[in-house]
C-alpha positions as MATLAB code, in Angstrom:
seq = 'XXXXXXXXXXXXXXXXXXXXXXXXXXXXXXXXXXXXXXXXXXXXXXXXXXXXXXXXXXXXXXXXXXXXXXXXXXXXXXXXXXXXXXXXXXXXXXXXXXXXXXXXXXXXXXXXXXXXXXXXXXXXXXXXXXXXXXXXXXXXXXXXXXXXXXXXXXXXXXXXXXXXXXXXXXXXXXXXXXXXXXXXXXXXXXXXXXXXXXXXXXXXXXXXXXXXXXXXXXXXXXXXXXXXXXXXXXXXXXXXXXXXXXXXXXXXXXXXXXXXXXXXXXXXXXXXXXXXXXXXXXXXXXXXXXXXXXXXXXXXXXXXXXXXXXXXXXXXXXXXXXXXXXXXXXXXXXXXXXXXXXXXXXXXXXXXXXXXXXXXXXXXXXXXXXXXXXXXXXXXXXXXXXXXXXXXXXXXXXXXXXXXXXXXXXXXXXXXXXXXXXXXXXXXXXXXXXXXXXXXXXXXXXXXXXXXXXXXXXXXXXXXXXXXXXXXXXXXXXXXXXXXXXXXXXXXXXXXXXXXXXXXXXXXXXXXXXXXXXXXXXXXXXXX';
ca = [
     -88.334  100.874 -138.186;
     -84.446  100.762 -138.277;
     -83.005   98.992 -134.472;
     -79.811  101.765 -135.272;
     -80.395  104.959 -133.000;
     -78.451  107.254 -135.651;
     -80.469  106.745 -138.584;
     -81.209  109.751 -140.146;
     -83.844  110.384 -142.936;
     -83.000  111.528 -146.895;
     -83.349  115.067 -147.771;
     -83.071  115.573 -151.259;
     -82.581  118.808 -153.267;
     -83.310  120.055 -156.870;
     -81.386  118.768 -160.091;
     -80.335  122.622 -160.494;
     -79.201  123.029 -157.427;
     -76.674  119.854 -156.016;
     -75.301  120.253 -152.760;
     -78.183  122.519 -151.156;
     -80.834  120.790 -149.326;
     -84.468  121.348 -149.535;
     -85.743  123.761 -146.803;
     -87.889  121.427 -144.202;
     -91.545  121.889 -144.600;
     -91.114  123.545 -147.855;
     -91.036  122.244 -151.269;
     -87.671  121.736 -153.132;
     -87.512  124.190 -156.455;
     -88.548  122.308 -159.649;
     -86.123  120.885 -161.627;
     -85.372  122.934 -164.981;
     -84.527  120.638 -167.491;
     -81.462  120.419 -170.063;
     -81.993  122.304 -173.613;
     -83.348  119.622 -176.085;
     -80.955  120.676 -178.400;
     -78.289  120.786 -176.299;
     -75.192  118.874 -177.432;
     -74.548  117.483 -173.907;
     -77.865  116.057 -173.859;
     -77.344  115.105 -177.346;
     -74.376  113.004 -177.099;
     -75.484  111.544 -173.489;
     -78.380  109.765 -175.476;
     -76.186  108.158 -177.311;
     -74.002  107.029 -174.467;
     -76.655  105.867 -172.735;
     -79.546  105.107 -175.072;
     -78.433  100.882 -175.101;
     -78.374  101.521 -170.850;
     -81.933  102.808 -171.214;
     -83.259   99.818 -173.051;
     -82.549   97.677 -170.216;
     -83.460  100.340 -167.507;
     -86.741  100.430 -169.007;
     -87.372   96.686 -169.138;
     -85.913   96.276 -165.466;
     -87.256   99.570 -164.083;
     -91.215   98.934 -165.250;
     -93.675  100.107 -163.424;
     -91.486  100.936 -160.293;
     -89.987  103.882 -162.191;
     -93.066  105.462 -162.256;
     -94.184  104.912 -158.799;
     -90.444  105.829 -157.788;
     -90.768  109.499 -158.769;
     -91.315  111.669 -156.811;
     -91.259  109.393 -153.871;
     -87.997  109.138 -151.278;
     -86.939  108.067 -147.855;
     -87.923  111.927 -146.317;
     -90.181  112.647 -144.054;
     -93.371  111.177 -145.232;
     -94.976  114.937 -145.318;
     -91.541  116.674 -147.455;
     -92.164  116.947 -150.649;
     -89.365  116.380 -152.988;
     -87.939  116.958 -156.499;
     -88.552  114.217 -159.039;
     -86.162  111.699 -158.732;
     -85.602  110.490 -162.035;
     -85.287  106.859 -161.438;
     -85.243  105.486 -165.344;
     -82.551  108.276 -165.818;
     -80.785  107.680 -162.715;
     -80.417  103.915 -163.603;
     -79.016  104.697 -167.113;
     -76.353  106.861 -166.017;
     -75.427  104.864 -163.171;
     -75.455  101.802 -164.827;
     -73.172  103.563 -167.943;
     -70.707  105.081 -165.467;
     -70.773  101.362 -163.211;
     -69.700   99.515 -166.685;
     -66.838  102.202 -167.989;
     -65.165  101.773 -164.431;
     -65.216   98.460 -164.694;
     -63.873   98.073 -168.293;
     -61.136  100.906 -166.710;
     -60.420   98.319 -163.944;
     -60.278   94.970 -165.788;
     -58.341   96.755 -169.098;
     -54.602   95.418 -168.613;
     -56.116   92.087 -168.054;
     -56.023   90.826 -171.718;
     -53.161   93.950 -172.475;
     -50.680   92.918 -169.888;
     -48.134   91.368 -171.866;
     -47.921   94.425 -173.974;
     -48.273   96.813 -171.520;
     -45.818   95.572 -169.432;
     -43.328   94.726 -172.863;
     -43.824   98.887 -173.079;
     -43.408   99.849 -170.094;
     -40.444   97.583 -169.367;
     -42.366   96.318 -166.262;
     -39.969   92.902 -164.487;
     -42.018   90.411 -164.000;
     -42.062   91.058 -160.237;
     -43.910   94.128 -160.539;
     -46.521   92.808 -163.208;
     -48.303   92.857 -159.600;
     -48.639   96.388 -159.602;
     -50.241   96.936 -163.482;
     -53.166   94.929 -161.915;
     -53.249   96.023 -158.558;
     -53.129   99.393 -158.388;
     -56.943  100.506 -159.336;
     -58.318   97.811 -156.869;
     -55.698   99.292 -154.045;
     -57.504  102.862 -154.701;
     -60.391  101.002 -154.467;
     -59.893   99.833 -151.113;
     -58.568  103.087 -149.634;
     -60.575  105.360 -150.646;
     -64.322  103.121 -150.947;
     -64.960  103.321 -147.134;
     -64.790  107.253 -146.872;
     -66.591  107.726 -150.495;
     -69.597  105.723 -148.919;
     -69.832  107.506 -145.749;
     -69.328  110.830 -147.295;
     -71.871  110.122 -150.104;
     -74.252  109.155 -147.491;
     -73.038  112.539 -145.634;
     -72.956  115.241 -148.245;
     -74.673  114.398 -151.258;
     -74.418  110.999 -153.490;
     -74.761  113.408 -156.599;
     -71.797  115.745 -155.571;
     -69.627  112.741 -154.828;
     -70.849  110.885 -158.225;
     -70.243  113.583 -160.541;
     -66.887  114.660 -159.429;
     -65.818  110.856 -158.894;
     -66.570  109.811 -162.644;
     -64.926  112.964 -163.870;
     -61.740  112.434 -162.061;
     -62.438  108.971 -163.812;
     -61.773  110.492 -166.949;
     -58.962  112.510 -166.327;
     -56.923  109.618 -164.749;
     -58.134  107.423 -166.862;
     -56.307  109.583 -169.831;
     -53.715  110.139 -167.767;
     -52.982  106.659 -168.032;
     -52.381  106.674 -171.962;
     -49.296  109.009 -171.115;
     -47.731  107.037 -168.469;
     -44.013  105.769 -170.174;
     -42.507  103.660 -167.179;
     -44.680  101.341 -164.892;
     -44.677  103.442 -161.412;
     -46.232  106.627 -163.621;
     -48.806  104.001 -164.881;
     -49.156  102.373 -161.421;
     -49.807  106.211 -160.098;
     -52.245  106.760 -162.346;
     -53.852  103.157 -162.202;
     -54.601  103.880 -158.127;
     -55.883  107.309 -159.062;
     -58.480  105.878 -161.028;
     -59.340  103.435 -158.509;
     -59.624  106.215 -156.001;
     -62.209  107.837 -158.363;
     -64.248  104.372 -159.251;
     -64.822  104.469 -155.856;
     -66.229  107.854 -155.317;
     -68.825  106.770 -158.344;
     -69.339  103.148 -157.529;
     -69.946  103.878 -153.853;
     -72.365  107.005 -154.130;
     -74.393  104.772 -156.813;
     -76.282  102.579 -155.061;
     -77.384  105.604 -152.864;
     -78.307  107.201 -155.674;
     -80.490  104.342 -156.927;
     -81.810  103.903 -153.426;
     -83.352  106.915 -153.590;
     -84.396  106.920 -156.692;
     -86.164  103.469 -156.094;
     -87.759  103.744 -152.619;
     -89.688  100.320 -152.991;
     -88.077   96.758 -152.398;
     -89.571   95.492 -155.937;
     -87.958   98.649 -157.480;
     -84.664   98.126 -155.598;
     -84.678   94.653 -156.507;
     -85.172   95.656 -160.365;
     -82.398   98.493 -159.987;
     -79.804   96.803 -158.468;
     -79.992   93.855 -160.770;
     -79.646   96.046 -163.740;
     -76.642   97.730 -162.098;
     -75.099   94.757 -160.643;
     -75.377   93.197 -164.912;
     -73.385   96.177 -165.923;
     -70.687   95.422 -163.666;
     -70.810   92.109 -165.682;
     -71.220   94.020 -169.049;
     -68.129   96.241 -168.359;
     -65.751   93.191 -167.535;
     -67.397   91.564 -170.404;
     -66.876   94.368 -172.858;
     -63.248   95.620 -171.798;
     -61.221   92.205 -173.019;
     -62.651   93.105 -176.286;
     -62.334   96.844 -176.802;
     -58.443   95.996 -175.276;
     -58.181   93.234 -177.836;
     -59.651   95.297 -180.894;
     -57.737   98.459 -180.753;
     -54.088   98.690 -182.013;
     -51.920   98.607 -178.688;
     -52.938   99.732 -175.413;
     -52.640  103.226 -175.109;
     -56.120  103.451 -177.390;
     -57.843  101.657 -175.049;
     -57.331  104.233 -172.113;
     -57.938  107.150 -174.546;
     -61.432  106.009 -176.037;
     -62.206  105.195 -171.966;
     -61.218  108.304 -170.393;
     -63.256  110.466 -173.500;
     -66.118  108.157 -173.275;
     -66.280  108.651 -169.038;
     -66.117  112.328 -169.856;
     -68.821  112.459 -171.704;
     -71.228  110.128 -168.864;
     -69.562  113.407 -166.879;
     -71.023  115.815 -168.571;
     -74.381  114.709 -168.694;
     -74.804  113.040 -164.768;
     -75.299  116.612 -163.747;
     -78.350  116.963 -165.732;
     -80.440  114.164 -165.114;
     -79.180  113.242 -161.244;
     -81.276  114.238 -158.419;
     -79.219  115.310 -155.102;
     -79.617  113.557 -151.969;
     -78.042  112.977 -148.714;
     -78.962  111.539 -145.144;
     -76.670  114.192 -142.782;
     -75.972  112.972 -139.820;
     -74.559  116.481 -139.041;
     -70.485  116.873 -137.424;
     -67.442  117.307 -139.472;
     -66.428  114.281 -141.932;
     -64.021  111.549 -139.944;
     -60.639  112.647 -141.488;
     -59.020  110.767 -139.168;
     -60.803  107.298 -139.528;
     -59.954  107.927 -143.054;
     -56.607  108.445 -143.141;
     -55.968  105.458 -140.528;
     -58.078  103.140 -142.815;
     -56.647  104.505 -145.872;
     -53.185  103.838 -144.460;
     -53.940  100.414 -143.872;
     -55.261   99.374 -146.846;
     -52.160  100.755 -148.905;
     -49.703   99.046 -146.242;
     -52.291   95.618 -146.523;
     -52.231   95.772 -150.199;
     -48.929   96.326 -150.743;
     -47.211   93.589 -148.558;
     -49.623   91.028 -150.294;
     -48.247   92.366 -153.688;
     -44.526   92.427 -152.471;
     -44.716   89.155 -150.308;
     -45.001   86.988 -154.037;
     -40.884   87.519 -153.950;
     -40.948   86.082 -150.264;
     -43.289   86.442 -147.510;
     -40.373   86.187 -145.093;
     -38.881   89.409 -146.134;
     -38.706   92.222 -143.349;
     -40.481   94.515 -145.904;
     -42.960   92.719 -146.298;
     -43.471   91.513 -142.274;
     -43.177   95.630 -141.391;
     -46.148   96.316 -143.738;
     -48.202   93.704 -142.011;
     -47.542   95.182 -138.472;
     -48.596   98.248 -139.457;
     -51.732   97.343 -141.479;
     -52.242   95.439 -137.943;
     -51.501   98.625 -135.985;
     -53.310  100.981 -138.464;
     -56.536   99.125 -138.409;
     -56.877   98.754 -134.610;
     -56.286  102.592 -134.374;
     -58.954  103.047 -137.137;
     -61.156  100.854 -134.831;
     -60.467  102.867 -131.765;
     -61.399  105.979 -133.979;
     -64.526  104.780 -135.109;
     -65.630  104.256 -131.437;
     -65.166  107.590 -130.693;
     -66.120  109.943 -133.360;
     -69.509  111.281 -133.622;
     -70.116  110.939 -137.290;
     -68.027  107.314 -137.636;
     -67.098  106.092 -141.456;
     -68.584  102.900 -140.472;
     -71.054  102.270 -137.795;
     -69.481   99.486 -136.378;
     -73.002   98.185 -134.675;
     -73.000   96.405 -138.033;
     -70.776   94.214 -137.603;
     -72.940   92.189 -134.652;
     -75.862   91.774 -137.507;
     -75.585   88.386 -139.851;
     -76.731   90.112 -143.138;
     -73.758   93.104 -142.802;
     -71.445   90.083 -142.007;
     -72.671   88.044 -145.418;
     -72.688   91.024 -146.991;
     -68.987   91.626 -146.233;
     -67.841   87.838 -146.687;
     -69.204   87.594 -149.709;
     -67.643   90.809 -151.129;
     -64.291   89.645 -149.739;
     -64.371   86.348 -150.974;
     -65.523   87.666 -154.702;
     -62.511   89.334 -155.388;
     -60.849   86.818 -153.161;
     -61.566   83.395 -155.546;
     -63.167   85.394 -158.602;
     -61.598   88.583 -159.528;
     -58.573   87.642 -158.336;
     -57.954   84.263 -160.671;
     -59.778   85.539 -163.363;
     -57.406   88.877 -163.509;
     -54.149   86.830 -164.315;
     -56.194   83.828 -166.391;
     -55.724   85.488 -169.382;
     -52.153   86.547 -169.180;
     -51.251   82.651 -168.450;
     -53.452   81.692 -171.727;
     -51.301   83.957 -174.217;
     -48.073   82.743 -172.721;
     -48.812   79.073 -172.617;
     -51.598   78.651 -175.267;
     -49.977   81.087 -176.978;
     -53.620   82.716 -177.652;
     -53.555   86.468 -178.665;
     -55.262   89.268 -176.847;
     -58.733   89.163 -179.444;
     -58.256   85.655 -178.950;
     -57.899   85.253 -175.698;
     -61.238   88.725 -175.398;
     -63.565   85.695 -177.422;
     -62.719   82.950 -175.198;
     -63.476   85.147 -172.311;
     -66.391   86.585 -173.621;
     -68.336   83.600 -172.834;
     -67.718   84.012 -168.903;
     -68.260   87.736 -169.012;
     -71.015   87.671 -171.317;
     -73.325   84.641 -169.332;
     -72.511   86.670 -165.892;
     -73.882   89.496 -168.026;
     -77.316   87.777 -169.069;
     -77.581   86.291 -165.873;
     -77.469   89.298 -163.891;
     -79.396   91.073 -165.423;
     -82.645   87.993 -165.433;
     -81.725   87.119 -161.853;
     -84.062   89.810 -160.783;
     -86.614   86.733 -161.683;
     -85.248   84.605 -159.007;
     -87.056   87.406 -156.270;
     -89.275   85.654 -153.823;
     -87.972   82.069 -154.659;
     -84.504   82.351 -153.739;
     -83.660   84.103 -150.753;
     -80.377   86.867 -151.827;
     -77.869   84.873 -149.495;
     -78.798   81.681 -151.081;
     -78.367   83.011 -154.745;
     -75.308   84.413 -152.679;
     -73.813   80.691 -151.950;
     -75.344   79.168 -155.232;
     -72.870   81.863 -157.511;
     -70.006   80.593 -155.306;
     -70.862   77.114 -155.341;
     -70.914   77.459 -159.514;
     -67.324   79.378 -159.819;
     -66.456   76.494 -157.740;
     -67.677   74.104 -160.071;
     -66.814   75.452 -163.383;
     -62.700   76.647 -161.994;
     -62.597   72.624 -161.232;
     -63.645   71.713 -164.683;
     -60.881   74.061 -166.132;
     -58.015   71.430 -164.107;
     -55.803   70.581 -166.605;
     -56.837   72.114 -169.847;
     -53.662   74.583 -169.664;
     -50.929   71.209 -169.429;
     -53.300   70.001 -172.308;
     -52.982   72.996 -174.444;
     -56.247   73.127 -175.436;
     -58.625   75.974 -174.817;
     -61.505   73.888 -176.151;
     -61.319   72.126 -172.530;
     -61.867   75.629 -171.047;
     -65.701   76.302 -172.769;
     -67.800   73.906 -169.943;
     -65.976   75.350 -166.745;
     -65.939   78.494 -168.047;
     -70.010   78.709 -169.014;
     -70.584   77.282 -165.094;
     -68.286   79.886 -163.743;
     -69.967   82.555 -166.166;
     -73.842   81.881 -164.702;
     -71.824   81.729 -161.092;
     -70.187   85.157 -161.873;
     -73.770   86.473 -162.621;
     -75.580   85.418 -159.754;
     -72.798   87.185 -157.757;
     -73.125   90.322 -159.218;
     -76.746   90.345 -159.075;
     -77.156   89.491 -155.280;
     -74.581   91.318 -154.005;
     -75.692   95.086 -154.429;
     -78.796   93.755 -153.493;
     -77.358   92.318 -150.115;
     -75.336   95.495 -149.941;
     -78.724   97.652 -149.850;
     -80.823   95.119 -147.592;
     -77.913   94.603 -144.821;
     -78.318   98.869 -143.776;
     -80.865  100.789 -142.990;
     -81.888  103.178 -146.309;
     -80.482  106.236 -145.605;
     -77.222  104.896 -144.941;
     -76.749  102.432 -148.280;
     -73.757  103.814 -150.010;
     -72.021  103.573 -146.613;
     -73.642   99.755 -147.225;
     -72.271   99.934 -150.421;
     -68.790  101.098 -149.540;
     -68.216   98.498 -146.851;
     -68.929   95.283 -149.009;
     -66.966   96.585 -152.526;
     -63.959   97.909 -149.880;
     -63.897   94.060 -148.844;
     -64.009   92.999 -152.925;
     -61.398   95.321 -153.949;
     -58.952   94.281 -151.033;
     -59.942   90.561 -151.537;
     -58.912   90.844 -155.051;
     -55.409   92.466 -154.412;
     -55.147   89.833 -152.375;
     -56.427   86.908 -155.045;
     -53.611   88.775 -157.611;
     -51.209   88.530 -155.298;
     -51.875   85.071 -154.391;
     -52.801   83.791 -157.846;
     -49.424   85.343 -159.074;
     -47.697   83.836 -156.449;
     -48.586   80.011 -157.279;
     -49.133   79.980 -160.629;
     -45.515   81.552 -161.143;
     -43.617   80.203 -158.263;
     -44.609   76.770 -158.051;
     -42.203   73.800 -158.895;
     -43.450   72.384 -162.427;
     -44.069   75.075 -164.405;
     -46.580   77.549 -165.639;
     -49.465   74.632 -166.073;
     -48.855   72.804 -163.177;
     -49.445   76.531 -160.951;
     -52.471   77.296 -162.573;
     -54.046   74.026 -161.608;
     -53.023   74.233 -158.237;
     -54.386   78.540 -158.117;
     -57.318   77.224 -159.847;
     -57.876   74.622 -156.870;
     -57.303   76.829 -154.657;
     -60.150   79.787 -155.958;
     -62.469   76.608 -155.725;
     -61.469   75.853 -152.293;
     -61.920   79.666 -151.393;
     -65.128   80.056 -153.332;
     -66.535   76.743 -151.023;
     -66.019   78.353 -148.100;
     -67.294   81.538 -149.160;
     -70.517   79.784 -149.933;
     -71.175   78.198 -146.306;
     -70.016   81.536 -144.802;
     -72.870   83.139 -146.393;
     -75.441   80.132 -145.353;
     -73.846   80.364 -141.896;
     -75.315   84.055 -141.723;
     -78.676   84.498 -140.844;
     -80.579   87.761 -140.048;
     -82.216   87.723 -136.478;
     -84.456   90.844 -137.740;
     -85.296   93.217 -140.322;
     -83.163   96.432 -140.652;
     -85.829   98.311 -142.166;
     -89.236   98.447 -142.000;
     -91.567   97.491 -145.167;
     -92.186  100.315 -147.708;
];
């Protein structure tokens, strides 16, 4: 059993009827399904039908035993749960955020030539989806958890789309910026109620362990794929277009193949807590993007005070609510705190080097964007494989070790990049970039899973939303910071992407014997 007082079980309700829980001691109404003919249904197999070919080698077995079942009552009986659908539509939805989030990565140059963005604002094209990340991830996970993962899904990946096509229209960089942390603010609403919803749907550790793996790949898949789609189409206004439509359509179908659930703890959602950690997030976020012009700037010192300020009141809030965005009891257990660290550290050394890698390739290789989509393709592309087979590594490797291992690797492979940019050649890249591909896989495959062993069950998107909260700011931050030395130190372009690539390695190090240093005293939940 869970050691946390306030754990509440899932109640789930009908397909057909999403926000309404199941009546206790009575059984949920049946799920009616779609049309066969319908053209939702017909165009969501063909968004999805690649996603389903790896759901159904990952899922096996465990989808089966995973209907029907859940984390209710053990005498409740429930609606199907759907867990091979679940997976594909999850996993579909997981990737097209992601290729929404890394998409002015290879386009940058352009987008910012367009938008007549100075270079000291090129900050902002990148860091605006990962700063709605952060604000909003916390709250999405707690609510989720709260008032349905479904609810919270659906409406996140259709405001997805709608931002997402916003986007296409901006003309000057705050208008793109604007819509850049709207679409963050939605990713999180679906990124955060997913693993809930694949919780549920996959009640058993061995099914968990086959679920998350498949998800945590497509977060892979969707950085892997975006360089390319960015690189293929003619300019970048395409690229948002044939995003936002495709995101509309995973909209459209979610609905009829997602099984509501939620774990109410009852009380009225923590506005406040959310606006405080909201707050200072933004204020965080935006005085690491300002401070690469000069961290010494009263701007930029104010911003810090109140992130400071902001987060102790969030802290006081938390303490005193009844229904608390983040059950800060967490914090004192060693799996929650490797959890965290090795979100924060992710986008820290990882995302945040390998957002502005690219742009430094077409201005000093002089690469162009398809170009520079190949050469990337064989990082994105191993962490892709590799997630998705890491699910093999279950019962040899403990998840913290594969944890340190993926670190370790980045680590290894950003060092074997030193010096390939002064030498002009991208050849130089292809070792460090295959060692920091298989590292960038085991990353994404163990830390979902960490995310979903560190909580109890019923409250795993608020697991969920605490670790990818932690990425999103750590990769603002890594931006910021790569930005900051690659561009402003003496000796050029070359010289400050050797010493940014030094210091992800340095950062990815420690990272690794943070996550080592953590070790669970006991078991949050009991065995299924």
């Amino acid at each position: 059993m869970s050691r946390f007082n306030d754990r509440t079980d899932d109640v789930t309700a009908p397909t057909a009827a999403a926000g309404t829980p199941a009546t206790a001691g009575r059984p949920a109404a049946s799920h009616t399904p779609a049309t066969p003919g319908s053209p939702t249904l017909t165009a969501g197999r063909a968004v999805t039908g690649a996603v389903d070919r790896a759901v159904t080698e990952a899922a096996g077995p465990e989808a089966g035993q995973a209907a029907g079942q859940t984390r209710a009552e053990p005498d409740a009986p429930v609606a199907s749960a759907r867990p091979r659908a679940t997976l594909a539509v999850t996993s579909a939805a997981t990737a097209l955020a992601l290729m929404t989030y890394t998409a002015p990565a290879v386009t940058l140059v352009d987008t910012a030539a367009a938008l007549h963005t100075a270079p000291s604002a090129q900050a902002w094209l990148l860091n605006g989806t990962p700063l709605g990340l952060a604000a909003v991830l916390l709250v999405a996970g707690s609510l989720a958890d709260d008032h349905g993962r479904r609810r919270l899904f659906v409406s996140g990946t259709l405001a997805l789309a709608l931002t997402t096509l916003l986007g296409a229209l901006a003309t000057t960089t705050w208008q793109f910026t604007l819509a850049r942390v709207a679409q963050g603010a939605a990713s999180a609403a679906l990124l955060a109620s997913s693993l809930g919803l694949l919780v549920h749907a996959f009640p058993t550790p061995r099914g968990r362990l086959h679920a998350t793996g498949v998800w945590g790949a497509f977060v892979s898949g969707g950085i892997a794929l975006s360089p390319l789609l960015s690189g293929a189409l003619p300019g970048w206004r395409p690229v948002y277009v044939l995003l936002g439509a495709a995101t509309l359509l995973v909209a459209a179908v979610a609905p009829r193949v997602l099984t509501e659930s939620r774990s109410p703890r009852g009380g009225r959602p923590d506005l406040p807590g959310a606006a405080a950690f909201g707050a200072a997030t933004v204020a965080l976020i935006a005085a690491l993007t300002l401070g690469r012009d000069g961290w010494l700037r009263a701007p930029v010192g104010l911003l810090l005070l109140a992130s400071v300020a902001l987060l102790a009141l969030f802290v006081l809030v938390e303490r005193r609510v009844a229904t608390p965005m983040i059950d800060l009891s967490l914090l004192r257990d060693p799996a929650f705190v490797a959890s965290s660290a090795g979100g924060l550290v992710t986008g820290l050394a990882v995302i945040g080097l390998f957002s502005f890698l690219p742009t430094v390739l077409q201005k000093a290789l002089g690469l162009s964007p398809m170009d520079t989509a190949w050469l990337f393709l064989l990082w994105s592309g191993l962490s892709f494989v590799v997630a998705l087979q890491a699910r093999r590594l279950a019962g040899r490797v403990p998840t913290r070790v594969q944890l340190a291992l993926g670190f370790v690797l980045h680590a290894a492979g950003v060092l074997t990049l030193l010096g390939s940019v002064d030498a002009g050649s991208w050849h130089r890249m292809l070792p460090g970039l295959v060692a920091a591909g298989i590292g960038s896989g085991l990353l994404n495959a163990a830390l979902p899973l960490l995310a979903v062993e560190s909580v109890p069950a019923a409250r795993a998107a608020m697991g969920s939303g605490a670790q990818q909260t932690l990425r999103y700011v750590g990769s603002c931050a890594g931006v910021a910071l790569t930005i900051a030395i690659a561009t402003g130190t003496g000796g050029g372009l070359a010289r400050g992407t050797d010493l940014a690539m030094a210091v992800s390695a340095g950062l990815a190090l420690v990272g690794a014997a943070a996550v080592l240093g953590a070790r669970r005293k006991q078991p949050l939940v009991s065995s299924d």
